[in-house]
mmCIF file as Biopython writes it, N, C-alpha, C and O atoms, coordinates in Angstrom:
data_model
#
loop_
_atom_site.group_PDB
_atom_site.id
_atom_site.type_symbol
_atom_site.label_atom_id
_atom_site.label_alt_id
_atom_site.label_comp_id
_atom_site.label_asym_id
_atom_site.label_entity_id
_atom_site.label_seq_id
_atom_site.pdbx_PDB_ins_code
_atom_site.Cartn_x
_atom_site.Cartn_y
_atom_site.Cartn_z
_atom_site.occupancy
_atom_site.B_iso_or_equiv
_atom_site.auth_seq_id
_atom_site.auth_asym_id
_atom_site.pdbx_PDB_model_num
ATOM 1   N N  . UNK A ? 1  ? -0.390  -6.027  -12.877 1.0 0.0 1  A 1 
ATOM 2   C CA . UNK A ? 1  ? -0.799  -5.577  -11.568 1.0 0.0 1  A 1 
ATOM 3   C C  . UNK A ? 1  ? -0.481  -4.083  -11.448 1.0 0.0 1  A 1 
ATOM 4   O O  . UNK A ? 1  ? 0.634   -3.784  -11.876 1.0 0.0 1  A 1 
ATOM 5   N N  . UNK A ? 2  ? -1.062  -3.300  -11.064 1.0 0.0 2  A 1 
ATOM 6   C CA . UNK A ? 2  ? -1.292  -1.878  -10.794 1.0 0.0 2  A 1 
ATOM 7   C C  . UNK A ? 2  ? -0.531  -1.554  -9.458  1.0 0.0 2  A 1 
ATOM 8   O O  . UNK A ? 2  ? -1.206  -1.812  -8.461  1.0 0.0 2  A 1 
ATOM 9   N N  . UNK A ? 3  ? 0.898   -0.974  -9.176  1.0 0.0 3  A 1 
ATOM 10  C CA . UNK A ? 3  ? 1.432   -0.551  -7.899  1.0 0.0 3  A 1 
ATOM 11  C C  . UNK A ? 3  ? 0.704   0.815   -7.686  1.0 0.0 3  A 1 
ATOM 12  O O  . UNK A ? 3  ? 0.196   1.427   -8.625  1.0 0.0 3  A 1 
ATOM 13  N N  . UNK A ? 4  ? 0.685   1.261   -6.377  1.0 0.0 4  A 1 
ATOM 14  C CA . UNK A ? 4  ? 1.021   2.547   -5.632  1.0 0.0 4  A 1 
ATOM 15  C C  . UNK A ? 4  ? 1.720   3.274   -6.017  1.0 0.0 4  A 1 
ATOM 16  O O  . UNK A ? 4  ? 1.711   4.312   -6.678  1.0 0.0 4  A 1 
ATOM 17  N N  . UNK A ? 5  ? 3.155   1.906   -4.987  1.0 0.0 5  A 1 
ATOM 18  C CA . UNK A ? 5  ? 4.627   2.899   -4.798  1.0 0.0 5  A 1 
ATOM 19  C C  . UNK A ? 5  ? 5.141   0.964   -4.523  1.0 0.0 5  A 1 
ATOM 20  O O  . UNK A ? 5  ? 4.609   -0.142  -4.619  1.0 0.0 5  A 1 
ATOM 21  N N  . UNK A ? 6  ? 6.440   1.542   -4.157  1.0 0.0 6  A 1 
ATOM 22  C CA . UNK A ? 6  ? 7.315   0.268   -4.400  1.0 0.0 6  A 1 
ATOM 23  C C  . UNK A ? 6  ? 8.328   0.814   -3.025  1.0 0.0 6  A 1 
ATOM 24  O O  . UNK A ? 6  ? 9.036   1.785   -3.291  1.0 0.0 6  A 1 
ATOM 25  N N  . UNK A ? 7  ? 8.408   0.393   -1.953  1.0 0.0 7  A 1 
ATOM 26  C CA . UNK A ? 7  ? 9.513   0.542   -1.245  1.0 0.0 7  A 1 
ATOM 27  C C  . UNK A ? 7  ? 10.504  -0.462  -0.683  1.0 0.0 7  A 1 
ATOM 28  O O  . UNK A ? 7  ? 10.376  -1.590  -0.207  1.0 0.0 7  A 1 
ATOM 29  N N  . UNK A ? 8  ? 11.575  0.372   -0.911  1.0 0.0 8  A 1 
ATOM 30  C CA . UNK A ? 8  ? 13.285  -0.298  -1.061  1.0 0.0 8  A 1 
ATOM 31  C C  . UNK A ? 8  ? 14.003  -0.084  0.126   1.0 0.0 8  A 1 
ATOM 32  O O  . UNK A ? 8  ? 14.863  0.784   0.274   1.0 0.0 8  A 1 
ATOM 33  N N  . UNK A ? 9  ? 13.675  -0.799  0.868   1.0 0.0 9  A 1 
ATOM 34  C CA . UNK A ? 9  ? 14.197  -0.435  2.560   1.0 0.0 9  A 1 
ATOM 35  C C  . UNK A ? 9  ? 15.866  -0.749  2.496   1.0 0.0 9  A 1 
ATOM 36  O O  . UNK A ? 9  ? 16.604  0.176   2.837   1.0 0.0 9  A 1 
ATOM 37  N N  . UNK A ? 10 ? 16.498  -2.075  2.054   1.0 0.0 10 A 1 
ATOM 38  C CA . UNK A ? 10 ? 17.172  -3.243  2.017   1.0 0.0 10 A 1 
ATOM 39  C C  . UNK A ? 10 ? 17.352  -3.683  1.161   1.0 0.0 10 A 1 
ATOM 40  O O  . UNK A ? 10 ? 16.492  -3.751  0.282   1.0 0.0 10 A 1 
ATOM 41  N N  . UNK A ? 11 ? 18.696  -4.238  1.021   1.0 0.0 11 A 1 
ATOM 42  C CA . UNK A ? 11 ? 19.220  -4.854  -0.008  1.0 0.0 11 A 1 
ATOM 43  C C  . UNK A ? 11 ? 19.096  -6.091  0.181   1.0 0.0 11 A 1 
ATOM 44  O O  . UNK A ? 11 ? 19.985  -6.861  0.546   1.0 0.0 11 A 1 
ATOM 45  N N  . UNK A ? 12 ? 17.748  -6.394  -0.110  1.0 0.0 12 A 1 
ATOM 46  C CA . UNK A ? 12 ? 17.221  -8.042  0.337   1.0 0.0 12 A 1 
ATOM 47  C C  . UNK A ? 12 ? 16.659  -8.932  -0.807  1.0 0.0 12 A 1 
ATOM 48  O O  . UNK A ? 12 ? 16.292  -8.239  -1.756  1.0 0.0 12 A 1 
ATOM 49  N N  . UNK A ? 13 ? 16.516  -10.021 -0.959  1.0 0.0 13 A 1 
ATOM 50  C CA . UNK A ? 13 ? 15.830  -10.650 -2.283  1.0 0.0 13 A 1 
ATOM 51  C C  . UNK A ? 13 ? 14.586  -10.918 -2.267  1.0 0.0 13 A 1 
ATOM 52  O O  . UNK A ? 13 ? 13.878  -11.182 -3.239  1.0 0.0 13 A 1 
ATOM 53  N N  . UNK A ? 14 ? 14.199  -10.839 -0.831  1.0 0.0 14 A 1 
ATOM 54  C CA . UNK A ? 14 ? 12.434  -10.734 -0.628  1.0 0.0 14 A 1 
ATOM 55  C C  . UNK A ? 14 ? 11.565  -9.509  -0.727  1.0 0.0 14 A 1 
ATOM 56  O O  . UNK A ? 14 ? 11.732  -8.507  -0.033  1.0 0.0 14 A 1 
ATOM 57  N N  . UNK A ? 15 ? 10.321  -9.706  -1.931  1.0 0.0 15 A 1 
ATOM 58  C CA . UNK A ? 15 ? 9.724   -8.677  -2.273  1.0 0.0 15 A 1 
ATOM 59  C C  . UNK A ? 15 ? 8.195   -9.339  -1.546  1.0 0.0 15 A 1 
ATOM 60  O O  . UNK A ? 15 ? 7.802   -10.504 -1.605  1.0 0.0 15 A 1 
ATOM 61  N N  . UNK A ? 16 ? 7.586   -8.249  -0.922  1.0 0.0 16 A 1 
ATOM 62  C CA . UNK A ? 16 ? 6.331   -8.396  -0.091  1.0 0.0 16 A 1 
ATOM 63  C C  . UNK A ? 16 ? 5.138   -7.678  -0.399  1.0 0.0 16 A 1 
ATOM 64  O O  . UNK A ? 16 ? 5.007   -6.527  0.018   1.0 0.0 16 A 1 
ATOM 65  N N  . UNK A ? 17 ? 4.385   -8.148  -0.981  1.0 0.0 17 A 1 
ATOM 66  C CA . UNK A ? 17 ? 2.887   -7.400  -1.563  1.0 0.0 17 A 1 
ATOM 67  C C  . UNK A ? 17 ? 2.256   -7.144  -0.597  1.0 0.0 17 A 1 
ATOM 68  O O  . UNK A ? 17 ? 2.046   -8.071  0.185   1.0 0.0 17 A 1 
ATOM 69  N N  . UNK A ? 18 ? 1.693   -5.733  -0.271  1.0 0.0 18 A 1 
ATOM 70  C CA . UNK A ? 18 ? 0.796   -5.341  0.827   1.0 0.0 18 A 1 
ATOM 71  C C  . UNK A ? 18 ? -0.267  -5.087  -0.064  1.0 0.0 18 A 1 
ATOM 72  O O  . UNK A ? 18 ? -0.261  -4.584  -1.187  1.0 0.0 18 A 1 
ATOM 73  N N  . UNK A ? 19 ? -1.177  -5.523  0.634   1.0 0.0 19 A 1 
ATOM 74  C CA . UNK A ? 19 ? -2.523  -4.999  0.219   1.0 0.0 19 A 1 
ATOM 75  C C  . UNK A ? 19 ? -2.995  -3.837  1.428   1.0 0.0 19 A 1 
ATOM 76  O O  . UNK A ? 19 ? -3.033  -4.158  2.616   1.0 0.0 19 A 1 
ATOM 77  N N  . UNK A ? 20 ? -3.397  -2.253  0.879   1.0 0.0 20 A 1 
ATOM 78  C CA . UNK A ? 20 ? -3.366  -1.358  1.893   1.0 0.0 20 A 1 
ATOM 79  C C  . UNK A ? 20 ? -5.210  -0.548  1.543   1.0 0.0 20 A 1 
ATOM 80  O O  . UNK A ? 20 ? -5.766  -0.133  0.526   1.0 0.0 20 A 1 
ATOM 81  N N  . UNK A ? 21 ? -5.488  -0.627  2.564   1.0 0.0 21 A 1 
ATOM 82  C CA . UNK A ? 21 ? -7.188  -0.182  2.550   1.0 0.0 21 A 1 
ATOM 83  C C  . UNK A ? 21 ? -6.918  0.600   3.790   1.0 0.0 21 A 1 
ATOM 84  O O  . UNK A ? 21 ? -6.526  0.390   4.938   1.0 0.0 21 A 1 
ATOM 85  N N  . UNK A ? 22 ? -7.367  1.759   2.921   1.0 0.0 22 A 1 
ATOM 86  C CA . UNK A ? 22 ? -7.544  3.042   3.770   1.0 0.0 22 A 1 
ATOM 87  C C  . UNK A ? 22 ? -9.274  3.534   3.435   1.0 0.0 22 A 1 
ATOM 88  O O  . UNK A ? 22 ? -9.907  3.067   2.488   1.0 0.0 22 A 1 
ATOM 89  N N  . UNK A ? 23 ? -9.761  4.408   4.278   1.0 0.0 23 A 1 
ATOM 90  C CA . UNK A ? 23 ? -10.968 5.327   4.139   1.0 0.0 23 A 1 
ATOM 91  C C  . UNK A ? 23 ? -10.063 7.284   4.097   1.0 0.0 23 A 1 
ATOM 92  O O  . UNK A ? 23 ? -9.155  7.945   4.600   1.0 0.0 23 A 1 
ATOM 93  N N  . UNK A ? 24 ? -11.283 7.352   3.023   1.0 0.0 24 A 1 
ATOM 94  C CA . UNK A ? 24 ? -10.833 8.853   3.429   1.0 0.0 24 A 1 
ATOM 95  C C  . UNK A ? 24 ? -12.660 9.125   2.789   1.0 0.0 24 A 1 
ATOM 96  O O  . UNK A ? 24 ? -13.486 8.464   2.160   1.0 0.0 24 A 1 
ATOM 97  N N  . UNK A ? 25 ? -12.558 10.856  3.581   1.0 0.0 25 A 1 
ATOM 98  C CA . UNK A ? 25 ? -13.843 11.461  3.555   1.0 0.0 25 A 1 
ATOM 99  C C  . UNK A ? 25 ? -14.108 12.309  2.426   1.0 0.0 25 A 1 
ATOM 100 O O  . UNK A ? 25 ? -13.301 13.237  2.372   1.0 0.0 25 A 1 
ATOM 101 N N  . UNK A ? 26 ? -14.920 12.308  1.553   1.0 0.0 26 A 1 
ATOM 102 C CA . UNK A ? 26 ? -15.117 13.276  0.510   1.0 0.0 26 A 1 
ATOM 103 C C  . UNK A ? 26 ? -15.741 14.704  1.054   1.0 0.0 26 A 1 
ATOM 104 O O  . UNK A ? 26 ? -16.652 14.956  1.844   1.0 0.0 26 A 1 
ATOM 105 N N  . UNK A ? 27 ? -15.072 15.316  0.478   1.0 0.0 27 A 1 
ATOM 106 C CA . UNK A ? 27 ? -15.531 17.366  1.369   1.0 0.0 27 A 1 
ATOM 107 C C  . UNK A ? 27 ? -16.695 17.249  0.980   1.0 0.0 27 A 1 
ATOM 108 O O  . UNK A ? 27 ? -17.374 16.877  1.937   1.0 0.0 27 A 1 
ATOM 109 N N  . UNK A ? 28 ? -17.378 17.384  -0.044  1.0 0.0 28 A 1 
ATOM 110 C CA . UNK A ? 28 ? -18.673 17.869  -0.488  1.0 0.0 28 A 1 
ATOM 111 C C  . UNK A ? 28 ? -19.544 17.035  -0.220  1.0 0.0 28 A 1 
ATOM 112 O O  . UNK A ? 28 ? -20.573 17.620  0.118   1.0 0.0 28 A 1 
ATOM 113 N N  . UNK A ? 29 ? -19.684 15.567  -0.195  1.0 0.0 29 A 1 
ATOM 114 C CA . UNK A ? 29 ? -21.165 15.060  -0.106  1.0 0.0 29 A 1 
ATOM 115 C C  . UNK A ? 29 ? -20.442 14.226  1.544   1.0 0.0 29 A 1 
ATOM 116 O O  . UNK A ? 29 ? -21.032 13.203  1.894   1.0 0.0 29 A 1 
ATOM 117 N N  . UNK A ? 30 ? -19.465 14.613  2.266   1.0 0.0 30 A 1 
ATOM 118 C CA . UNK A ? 30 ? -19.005 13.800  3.606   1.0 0.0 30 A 1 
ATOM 119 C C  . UNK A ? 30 ? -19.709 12.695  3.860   1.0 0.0 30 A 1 
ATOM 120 O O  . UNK A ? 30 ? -20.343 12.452  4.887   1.0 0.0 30 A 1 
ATOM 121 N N  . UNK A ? 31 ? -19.527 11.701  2.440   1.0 0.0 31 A 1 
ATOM 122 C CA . UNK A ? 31 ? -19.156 10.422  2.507   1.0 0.0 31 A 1 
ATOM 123 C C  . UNK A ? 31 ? -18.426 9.732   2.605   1.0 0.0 31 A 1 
ATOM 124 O O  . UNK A ? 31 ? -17.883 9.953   1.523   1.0 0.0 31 A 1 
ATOM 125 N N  . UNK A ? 32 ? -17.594 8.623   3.222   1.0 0.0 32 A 1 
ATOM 126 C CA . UNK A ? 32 ? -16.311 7.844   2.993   1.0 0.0 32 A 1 
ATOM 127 C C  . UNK A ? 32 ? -16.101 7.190   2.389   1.0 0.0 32 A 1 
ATOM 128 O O  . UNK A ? 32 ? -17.089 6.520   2.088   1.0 0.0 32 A 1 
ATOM 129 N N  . UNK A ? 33 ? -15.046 6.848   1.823   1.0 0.0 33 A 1 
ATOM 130 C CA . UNK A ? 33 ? -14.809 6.197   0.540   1.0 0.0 33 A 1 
ATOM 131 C C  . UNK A ? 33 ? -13.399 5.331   0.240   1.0 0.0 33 A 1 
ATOM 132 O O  . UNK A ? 33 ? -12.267 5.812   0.181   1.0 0.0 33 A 1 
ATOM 133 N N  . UNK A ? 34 ? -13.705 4.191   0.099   1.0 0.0 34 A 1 
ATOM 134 C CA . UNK A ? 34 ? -12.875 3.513   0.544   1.0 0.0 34 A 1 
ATOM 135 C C  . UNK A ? 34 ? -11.427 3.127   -0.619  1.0 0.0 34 A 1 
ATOM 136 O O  . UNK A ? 34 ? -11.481 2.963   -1.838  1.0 0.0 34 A 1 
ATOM 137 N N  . UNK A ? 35 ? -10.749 3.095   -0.106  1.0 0.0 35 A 1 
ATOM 138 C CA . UNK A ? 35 ? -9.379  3.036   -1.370  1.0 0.0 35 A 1 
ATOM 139 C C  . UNK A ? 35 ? -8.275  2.144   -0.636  1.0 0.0 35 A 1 
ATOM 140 O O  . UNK A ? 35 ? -7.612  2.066   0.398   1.0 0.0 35 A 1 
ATOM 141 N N  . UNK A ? 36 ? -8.563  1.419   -2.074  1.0 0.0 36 A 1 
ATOM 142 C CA . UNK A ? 36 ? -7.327  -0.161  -2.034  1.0 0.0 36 A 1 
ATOM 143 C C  . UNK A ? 36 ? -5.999  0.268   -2.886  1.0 0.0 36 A 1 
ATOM 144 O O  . UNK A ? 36 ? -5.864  0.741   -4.014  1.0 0.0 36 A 1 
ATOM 145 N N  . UNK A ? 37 ? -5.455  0.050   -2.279  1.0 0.0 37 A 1 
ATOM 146 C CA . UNK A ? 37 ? -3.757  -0.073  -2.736  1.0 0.0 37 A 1 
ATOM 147 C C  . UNK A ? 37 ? -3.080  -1.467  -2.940  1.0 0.0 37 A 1 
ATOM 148 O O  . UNK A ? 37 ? -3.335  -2.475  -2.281  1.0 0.0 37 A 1 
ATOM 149 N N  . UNK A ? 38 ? -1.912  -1.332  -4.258  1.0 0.0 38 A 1 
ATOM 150 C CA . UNK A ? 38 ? -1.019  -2.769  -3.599  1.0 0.0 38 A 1 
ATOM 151 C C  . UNK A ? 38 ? 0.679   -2.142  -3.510  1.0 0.0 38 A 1 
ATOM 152 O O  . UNK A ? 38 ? 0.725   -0.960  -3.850  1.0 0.0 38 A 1 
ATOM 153 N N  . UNK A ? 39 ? 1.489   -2.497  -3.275  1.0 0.0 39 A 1 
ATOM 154 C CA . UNK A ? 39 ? 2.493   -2.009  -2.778  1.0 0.0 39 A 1 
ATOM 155 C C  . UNK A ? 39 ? 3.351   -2.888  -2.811  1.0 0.0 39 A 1 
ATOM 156 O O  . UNK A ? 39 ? 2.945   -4.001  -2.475  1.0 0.0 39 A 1 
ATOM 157 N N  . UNK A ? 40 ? 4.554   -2.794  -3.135  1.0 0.0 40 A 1 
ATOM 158 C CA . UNK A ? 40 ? 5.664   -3.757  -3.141  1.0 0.0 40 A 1 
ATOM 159 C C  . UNK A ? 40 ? 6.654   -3.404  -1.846  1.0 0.0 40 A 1 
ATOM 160 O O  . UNK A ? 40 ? 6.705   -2.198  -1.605  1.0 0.0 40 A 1 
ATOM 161 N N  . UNK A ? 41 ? 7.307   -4.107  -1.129  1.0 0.0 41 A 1 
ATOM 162 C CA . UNK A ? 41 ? 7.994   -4.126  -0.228  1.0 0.0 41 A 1 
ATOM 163 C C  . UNK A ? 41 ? 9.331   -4.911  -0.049  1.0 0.0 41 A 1 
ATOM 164 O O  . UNK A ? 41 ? 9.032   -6.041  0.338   1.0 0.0 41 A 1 
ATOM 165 N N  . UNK A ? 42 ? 10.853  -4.761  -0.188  1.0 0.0 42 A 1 
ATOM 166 C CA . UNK A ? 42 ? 11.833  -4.798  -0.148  1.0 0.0 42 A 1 
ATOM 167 C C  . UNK A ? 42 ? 12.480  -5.325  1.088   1.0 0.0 42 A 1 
ATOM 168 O O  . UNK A ? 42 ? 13.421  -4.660  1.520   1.0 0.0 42 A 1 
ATOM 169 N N  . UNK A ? 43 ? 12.161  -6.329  1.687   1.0 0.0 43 A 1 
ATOM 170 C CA . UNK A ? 43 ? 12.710  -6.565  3.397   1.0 0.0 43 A 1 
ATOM 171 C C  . UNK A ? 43 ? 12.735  -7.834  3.956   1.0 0.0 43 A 1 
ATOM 172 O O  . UNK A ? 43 ? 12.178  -8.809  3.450   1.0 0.0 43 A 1 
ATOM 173 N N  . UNK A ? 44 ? 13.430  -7.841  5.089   1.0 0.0 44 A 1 
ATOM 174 C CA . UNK A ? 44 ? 14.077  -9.142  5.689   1.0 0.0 44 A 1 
ATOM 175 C C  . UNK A ? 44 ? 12.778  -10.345 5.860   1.0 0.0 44 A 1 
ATOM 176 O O  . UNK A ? 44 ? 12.864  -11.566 5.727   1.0 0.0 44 A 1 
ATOM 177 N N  . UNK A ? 45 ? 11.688  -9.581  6.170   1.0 0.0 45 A 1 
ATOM 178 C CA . UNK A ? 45 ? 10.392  -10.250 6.621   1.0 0.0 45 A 1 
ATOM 179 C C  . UNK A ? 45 ? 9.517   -9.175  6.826   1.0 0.0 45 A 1 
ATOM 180 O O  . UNK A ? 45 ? 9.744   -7.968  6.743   1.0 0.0 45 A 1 
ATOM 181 N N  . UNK A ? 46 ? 8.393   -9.828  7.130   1.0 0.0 46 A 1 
ATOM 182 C CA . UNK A ? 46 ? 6.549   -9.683  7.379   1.0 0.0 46 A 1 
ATOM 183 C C  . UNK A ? 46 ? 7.130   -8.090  8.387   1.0 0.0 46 A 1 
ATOM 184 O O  . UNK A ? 46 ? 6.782   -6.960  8.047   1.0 0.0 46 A 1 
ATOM 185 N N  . UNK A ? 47 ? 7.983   -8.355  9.540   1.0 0.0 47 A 1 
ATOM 186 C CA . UNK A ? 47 ? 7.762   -7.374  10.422  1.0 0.0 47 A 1 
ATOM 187 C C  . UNK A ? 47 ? 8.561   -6.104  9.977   1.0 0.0 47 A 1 
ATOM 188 O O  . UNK A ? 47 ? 8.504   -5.073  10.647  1.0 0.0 47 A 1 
#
């Protein structure tokens, strides 16, 4: 699996996969373009 980034909030044993979809705009042809992330997460829970 391909990370991002990995964040370590807590010294917890639960690790939380985000799936993160952002848009961003390309300068030259100002099209949007969409970009998926996955991300690991370090914390008590969901919130």
């Amino acid at each position: 699996m391909h990370l991002a980034d990995r964040f370590n909030y807590q010294e917890c044993e639960q690790w939380f996969k985000a799936k993160v979809i952002y848009f961003s705009v390309d300068k030259k042809s100002g099209k949007e373009k969409k970009i998926v992330n996955y991300m690991l997460v370090n914390a008590d829970g969901i919130q």
